[in-house]
N, C-alpha and C positions, 0 to 999 in steps of 0.2 A: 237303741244306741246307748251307748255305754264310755263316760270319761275316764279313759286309762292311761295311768301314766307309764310309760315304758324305759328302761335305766336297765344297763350291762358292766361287769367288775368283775373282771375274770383275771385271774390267775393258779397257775398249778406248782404248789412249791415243794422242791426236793430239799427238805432240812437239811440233807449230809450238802449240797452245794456249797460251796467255798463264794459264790457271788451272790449278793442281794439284789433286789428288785427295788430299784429306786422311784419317785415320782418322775424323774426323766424316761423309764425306761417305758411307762403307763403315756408319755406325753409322744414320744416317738412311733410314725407309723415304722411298719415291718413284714415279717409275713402275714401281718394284721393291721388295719385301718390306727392312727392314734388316738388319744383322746379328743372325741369329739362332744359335744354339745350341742344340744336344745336341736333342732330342725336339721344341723348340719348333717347329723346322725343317718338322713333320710340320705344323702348323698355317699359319704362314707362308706355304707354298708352294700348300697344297693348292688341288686347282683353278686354277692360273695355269698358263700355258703357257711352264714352264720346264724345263728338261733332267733336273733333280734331280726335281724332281715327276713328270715320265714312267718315269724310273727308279724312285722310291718302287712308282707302280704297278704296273710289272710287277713288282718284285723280290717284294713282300710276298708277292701269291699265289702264287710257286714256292716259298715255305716259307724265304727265304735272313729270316736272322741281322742285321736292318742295325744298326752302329752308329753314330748320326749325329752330327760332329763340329762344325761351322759352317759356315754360309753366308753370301755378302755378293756384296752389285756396288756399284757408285759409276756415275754417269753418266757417261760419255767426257769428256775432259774433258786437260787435259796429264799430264805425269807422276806418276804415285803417289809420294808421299812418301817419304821413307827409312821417315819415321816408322810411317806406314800400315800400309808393306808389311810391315816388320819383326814390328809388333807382332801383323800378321793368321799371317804367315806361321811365326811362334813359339809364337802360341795353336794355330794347328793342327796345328804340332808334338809339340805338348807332351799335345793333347786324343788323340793318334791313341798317343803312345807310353801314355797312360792307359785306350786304350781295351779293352787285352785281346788274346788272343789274335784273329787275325782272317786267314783266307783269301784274301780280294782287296779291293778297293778301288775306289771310283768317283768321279773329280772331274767335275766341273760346272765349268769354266775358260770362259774366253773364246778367250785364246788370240794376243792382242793387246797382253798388259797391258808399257808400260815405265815403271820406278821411276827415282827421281833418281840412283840410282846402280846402276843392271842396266838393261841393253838385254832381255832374254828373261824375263822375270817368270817365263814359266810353266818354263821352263827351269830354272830356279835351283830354284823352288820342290819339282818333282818330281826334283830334286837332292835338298833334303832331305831328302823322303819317305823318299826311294830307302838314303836311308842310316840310316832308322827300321826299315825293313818287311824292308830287305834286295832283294837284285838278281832275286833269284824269284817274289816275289809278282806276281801277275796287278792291273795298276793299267789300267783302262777309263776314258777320258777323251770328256767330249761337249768339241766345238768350236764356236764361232761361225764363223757364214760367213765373217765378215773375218778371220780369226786368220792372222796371218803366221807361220805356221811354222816351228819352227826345226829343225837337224838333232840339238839336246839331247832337244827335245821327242818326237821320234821315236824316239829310243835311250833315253831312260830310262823313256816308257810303252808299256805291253806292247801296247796298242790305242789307236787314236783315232777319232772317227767327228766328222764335220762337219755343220753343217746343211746341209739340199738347197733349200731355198728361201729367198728374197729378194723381198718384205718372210719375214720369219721367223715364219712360221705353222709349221712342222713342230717348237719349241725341245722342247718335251714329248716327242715323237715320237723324237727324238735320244735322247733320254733313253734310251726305251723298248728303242730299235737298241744301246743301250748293255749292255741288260740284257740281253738277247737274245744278243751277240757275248761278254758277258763270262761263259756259260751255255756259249756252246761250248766256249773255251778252257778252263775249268775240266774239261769234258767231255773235250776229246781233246787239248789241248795249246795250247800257244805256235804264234802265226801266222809267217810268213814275213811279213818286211816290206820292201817299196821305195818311196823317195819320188822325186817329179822336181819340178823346181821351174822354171815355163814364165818366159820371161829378160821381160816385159815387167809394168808395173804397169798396172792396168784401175782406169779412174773408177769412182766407188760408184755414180752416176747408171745406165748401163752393166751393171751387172754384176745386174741385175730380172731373177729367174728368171723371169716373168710374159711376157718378151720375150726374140726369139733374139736373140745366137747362145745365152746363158744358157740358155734353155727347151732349146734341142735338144740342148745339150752334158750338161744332166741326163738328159736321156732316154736319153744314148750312155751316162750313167754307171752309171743303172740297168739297162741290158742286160748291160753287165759285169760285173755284181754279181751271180753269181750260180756254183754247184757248186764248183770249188776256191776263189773268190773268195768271202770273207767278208767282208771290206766294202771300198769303195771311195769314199775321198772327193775333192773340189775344194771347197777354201776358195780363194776370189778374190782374199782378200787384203784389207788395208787400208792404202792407201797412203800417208793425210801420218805415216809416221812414218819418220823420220831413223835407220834401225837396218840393220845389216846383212843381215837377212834378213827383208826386205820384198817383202812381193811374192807372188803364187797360188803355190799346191799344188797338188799330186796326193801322195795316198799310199796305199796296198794293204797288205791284208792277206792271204796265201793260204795254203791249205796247202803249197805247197813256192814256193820263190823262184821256179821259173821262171814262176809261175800270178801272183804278186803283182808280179812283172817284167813282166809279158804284159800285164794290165791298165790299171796304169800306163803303158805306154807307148802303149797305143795310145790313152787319153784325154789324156794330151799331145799328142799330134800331131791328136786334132780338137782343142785348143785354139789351138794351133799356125796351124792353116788358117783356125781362124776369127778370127786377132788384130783384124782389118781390121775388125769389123763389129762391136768395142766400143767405139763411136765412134756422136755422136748432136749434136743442135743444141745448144748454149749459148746463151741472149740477156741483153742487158745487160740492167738492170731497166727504163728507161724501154721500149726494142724491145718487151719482155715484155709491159706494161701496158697501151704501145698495142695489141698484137696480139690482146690475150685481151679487152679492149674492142670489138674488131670483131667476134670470137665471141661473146661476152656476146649481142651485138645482135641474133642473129638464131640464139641458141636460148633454153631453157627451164631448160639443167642448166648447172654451173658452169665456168665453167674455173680447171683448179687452175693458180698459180703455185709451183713447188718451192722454196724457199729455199735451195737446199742448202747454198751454202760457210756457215751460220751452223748447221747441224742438230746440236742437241744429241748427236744422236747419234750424229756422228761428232766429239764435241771442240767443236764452237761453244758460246759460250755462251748463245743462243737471248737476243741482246740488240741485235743492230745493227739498226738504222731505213732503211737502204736503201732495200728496197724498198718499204715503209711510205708512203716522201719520193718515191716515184716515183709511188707507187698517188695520195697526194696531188697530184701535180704538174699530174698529167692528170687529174684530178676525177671520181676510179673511183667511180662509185656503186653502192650494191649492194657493196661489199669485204667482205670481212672477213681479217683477217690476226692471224696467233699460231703456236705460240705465243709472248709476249714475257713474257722471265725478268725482270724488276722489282721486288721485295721493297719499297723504296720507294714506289710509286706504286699497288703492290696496297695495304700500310699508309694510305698518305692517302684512297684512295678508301675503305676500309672507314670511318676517320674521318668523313669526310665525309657519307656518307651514301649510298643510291640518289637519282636529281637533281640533286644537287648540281653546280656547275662549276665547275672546275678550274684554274688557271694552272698547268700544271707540265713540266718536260722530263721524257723518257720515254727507257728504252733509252741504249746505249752504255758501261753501265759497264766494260766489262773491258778499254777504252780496247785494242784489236787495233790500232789506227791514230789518225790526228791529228782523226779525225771528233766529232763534239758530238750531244749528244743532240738530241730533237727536242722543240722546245719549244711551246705552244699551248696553247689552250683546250679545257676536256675535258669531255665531260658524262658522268658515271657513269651507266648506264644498267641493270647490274646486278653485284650481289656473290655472291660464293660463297666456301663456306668450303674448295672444292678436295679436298674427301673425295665420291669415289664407285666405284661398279665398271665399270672398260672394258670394251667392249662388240665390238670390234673385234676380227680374226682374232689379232691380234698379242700385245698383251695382254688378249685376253679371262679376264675371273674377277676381273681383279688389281684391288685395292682400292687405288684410286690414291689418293696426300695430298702436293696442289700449293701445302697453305699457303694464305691469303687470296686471293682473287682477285676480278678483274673485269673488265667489261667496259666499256670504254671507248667515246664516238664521238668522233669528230672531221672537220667536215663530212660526208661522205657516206659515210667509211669508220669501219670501227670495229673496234677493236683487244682480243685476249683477254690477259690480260696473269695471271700466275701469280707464284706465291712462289719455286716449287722447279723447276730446270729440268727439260721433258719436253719429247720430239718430240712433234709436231704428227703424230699417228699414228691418233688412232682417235676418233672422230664425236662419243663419250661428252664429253669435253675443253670442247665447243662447246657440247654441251647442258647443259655442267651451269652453261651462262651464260643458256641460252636461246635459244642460237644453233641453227635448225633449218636442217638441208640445204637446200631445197626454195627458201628464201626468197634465197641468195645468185648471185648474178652472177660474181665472182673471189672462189676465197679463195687464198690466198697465207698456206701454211705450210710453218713450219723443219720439212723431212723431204727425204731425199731421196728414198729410196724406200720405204719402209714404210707412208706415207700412202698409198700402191699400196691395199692390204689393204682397206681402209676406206672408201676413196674412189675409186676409179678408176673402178668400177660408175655412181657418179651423176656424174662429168664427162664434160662436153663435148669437153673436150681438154685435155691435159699438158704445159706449158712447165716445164724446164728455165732456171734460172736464178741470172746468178753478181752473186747482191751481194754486198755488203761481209762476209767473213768467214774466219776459219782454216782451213776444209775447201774448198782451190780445187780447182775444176772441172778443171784444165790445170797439171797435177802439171808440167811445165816450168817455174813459176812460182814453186815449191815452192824455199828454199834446200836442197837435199837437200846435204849432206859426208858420209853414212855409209853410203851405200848400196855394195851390191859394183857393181863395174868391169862397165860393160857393160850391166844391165839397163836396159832402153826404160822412159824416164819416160812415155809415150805410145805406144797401140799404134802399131805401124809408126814412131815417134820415134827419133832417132840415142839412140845406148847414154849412159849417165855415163857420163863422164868424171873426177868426182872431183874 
């Protein structure tokens, strides 16, 4: 039996975001549990499909000691605070130097997170650690698939394991591999570690474990994974962030360097061969809306439109009307479109009433650009108070609270509109409006890929599409000044320059 202390700090920040990540947004639950502390945690988490909760499960039944210090996430979103970071990063400080004597340690990170003043959140972070626990302690860290890696993160955790799937049904599962790897090392020792880091950045749209080359490059990674290789990860990366070390991994763990050398290099080099085939259609919004109109006509199931440069989950603030203004333009019947973060216009319709109708602009606040809300007549057609349990692979368990909401029409289309921002990720969202699968023709939601999870099963077909928003599709578009010399803003794309 083993005293472990367990602590999670997760956030994924899109530099180009116009919004910051406050300490309020870390204290607020959401499509994520809020900041909790010490034993609460154990409640919190329970049953949600997150890293920390996978690890709780396994660790208890092998008899380990956990002591559980804090956990938080904030939505993506731009840079964490000074404030935020400082004060998250001081309490777990402070909770981990009170917690006693202790063995090893397991963070729950993202892996993504940049503060108003650190480029490497998690870098800094297990800096500090490292200088509480000491340079021996065994520290097991889960990663998000997008975590941009740094070469801090790698030298001062003893282990790191990434998730293998995209939409992120395996976050628990990580967890589990966490427990499981940090079991060995405790057993036989410190791993052998080698990173590589492949020279191009890959779209989020692109990188659907669900579709190759994604699918088959995890298949290569699971074959590797295995006798002197104790784990093997590829994080893909998340690209609009302005930082020096942006951009996919590879990292290994073996028992002697040439085994965690050997692995790594040869899932670089399938990444390598497959640059060329992370690459897929883009359409503007009007292209889009025509297009998935012509499919509408002549099946049964939906066509999804992706919203992605606005997906809460990579940084948007799940507010722009683009594509909304196009689904209206061309007289999409049958839409439905969300989710749309409006605090506002959720507050007037609960006012109002069910029925009621509307004169009011909607969408645009976090002003990304010179665009204007969109203004019209609305008929509230239903309210909800945005408390339920997701029902989808992704967050299944987790008791979402989106704040007031409702459902809006507007001519033929009709709009979900929420308090608290959340991707447009899992079915529960729609119905807790009344919105049933079966009945829509397009729906068009902020996600890019995690809607995959949920959805993909009852659609027709999957458009890719770039309206108005901070997560662009065509990283060339992106101001990038901090990226290293060299790395391709686009597969197969000439290098920065700088």
């Amino acid at each position: 039996m083993a005293r472990v202390a367990i602590a999670g700090f997760q956030h994924e920040t899109n530099t180009f975001s116009p919004t910051p990540a406050t300490y309020d947004d870390f204290l607020r639950a959401g499509g994520w549990p809020g900041l909790s502390r010490g034993e609460r945690i154990y409640d919190a988490v329970a049953g949600v499909n997150l890293p920390i909760a996978g690890f709780i499960e396994a660790a208890k039944p092998a008899g380990h000691d956990l002591r559980p210090l804090l956990w938080c996430s904030a939505t993506p979103s731009g840079r964490v605070t000074r404030d935020a970071y400082e004060r998250i990063a001081g309490e777990l400080g402070e909770r981990l130097s009170r917690a006693g004597p202790i063995d090893a340690m397991f963070l729950d990170l993202h892996g993504a997170m940049v503060a108003e003043h650190l480029e490497d959140g998690e870098g800094e972070l297990l800096a500090r650690l490292r200088r509480i626990v000491g340079p021996d302690l065994p520290i097991v860290v889960s990663l998000d698939f997008h975590a941009n890696v740094s070469r801090a993160m790698v030298e001062r955790a003893t282990a790191m394991v990434g998730y293998r799937t995209y939409p992120h049904v395996d976050m628990a599962e990580t967890g589990v591999e966490c427990a499981r790897l940090l079991d060995r090392i405790m057993a036989r020792g410190i791993l052998a570690k080698a990173l590589r880091r492949p020279p191009f950045l890959i779209p989020l749209s692109w990188q659907c474990t669900l579709t190759d080359p994604a699918a088959r490059l995890f298949r290569e990674r699971a074959s590797l994974e295995s006798g002197e290789v104790a784990s093997l990860s590829f994080t893909p990366g998340f690209p609009p962030a302005d930082i020096l070390e942006c951009g996919p991994a590879v990292f290994a763990y073996g028992e002697t360097q040439a085994s965690a050398d050997r692995a790594a290099d040869r899932l670089t080099a399938a990444i390598l061969e497959a640059e060329g085939d992370f690459a897929g259609p883009i359409y503007e919004p009007d292209e889009a809306v025509m297009r998935a109109q012509k499919i509408a006509a002549r099946s049964n199931r939906p066509v999804v439109l992706a919203d992605t440069q606005d997906n809460p989950g990579a940084g948007g603030n799940s507010d722009t009307v683009g594509l909304i203004e196009a689904l209206l333009r061309h007289d999409a019947q049958g839409a439905v479109a969300g989710l749309l973060f409006d605090p506002r216009a959720a507050e007037t319709a609960h006012a109002a009433g069910e029925g009621a109708e509307l004169e009011i602009a909607i969408g645009e606040a976090s002003e990304i650009s010179d665009r204007r809300p969109l203004r019209g007549r609305f008929t509230v057609e239903r309210l909800g108070d945005g408390r339920f349990i997701a029902t989808g692979p992704v967050y299944a368990g987790n008791h979402m609270n989106l704040g007031p909401m409702t459902l809006l029409k507007i001519r033929g289309l009709r709009i979900v509109v929420a308090s608290r921002k959340q991707q447009a990720a899992d079915q529960a969202i729609f119905r807790h409006l009344g919105v049933e699968r079966g009945a829509q023709k397009i729906l068009a939601l902020k996600s890019s890929v995690h809607f995959r999870a949920d959805f993909q099963a009852i659609a027709e077909e999957i458009l890719i599409v770039a309206a108005p928003g901070p997560n662009l599709a065509d990283h060339r578009l992106l101001p990038f000044r901090h990226l290293r010399a060299g790395i391709r803003l686009m597969p197969k794309g000439p290098g920065f320059q700088g």
